[in-house]
C-alpha positions in Angstrom: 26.6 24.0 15.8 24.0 21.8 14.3 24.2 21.0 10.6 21.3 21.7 8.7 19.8 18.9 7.0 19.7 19.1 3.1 16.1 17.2 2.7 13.3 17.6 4.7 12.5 14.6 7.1 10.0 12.0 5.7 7.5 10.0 7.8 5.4 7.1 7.2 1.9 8.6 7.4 -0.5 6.0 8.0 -3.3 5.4 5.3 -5.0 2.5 6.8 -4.9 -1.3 8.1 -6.0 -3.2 4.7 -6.3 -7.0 3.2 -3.9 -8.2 0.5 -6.2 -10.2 -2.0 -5.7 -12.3 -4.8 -2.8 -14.5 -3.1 -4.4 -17.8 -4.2 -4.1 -16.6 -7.5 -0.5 -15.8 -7.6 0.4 -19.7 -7.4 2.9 -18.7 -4.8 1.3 -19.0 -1.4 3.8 -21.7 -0.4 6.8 -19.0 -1.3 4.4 -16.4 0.7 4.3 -18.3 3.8 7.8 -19.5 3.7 9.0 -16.5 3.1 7.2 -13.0 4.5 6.9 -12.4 7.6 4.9 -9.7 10.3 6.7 -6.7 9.8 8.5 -7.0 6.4 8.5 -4.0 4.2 6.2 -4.4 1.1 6.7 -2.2 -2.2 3.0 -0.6 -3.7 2.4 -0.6 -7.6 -0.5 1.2 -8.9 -2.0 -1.4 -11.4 -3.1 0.8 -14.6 -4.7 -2.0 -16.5 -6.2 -3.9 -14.3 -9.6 -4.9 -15.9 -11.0 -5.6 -12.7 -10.2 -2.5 -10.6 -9.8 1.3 -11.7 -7.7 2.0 -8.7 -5.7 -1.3 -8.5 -2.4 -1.2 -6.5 -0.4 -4.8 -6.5 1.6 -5.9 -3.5 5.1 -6.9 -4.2 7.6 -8.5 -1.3 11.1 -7.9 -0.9 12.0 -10.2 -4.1 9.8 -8.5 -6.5 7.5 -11.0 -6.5 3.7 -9.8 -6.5 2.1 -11.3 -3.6 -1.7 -9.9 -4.5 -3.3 -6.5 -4.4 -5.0 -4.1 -1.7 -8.8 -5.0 -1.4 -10.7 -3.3 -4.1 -13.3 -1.5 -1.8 -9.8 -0.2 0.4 -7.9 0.8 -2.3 -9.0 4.6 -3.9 -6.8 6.8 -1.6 -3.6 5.0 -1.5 -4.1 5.0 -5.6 -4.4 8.4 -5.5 -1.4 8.9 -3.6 0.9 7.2 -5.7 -0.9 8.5 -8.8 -0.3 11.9 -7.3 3.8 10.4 -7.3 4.1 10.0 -3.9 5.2 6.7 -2.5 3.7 4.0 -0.4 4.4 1.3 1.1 2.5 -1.8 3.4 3.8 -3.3 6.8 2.8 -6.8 7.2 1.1 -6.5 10.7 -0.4 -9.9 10.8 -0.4 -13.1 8.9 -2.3 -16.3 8.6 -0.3 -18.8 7.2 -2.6 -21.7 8.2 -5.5 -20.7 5.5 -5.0 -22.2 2.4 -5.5 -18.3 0.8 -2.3 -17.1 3.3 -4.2 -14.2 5.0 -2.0 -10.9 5.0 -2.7 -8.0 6.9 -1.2 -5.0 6.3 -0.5 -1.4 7.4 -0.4 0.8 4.3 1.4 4.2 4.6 2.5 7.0 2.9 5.7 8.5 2.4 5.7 12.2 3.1 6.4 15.2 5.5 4.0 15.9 7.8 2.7 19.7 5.6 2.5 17.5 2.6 0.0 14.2 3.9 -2.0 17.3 5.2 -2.5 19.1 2.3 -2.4 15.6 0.1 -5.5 14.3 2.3 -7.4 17.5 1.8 -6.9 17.2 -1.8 -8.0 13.8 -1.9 -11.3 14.7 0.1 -11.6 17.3 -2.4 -11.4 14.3 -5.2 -14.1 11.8 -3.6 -16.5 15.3 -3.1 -16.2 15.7 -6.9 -16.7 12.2 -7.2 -20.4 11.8 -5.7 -21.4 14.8 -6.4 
């Protein structure tokens, strides 16, 4: 007999491929390039007051060190995920560490089950509707 599970099964339901900005900035693109790598786990912050971006959402590694944020003009749904209080996280998925900015790349994603992202991306459409019209 199988054991039911207590919680619901999560996935990582992909948002979108995006740029992490802002890494000259930081002051720490030797750290960066020394130490993240393709495929490393990257914690999402939404950014409240930001002066520069409404929807800002920082990038911080492993360490808890903010490596930059999500481009600006890339950025409105996965801030309205997590300011719907759902989590997200980015997946390096490629890196230049020869630029002197450290290039990331990263797969952004959101944490939920399957029903959920459905009904979370239909209420977001519903949001940008409201939003030009």
């Amino acid at each position: 007999m199988k054991v039911p599970e207590l919680f619901p099964p999560y996935e990582r339901c992909f948002v979108g491929k995006m740029r992490v900005m802002g890494i000259f900035h930081t002051g720490k693109r030797r750290f960066i390039r020394d130490n993240t790598e393709k495929q490393d786990e990257l914690t999402l912050k939404r950014e409240y007051d930001n002066k520069y971006d409404d929807y800002a959402v920082a990038v911080y590694d492993g360490y808890g060190n903010k490596l930059g944020y999500l481009e600006k003009k890339e950025n409105e749904e996965t801030a309205y995920y997590l300011d719907s209080g759902y989590e997200c996280i980015a997946v390096v998925s490629d890196m230049d560490k020869k630029s002197a900015t450290v290039g990331i790349i990263v797969d952004v994603y959101c944490i939920s089950d399957a029903e959920n992202m459905k009904s979370l991306k239909a209420s977001f459409e519903r949001h940008l509707k409201e939003l030009l019209f």
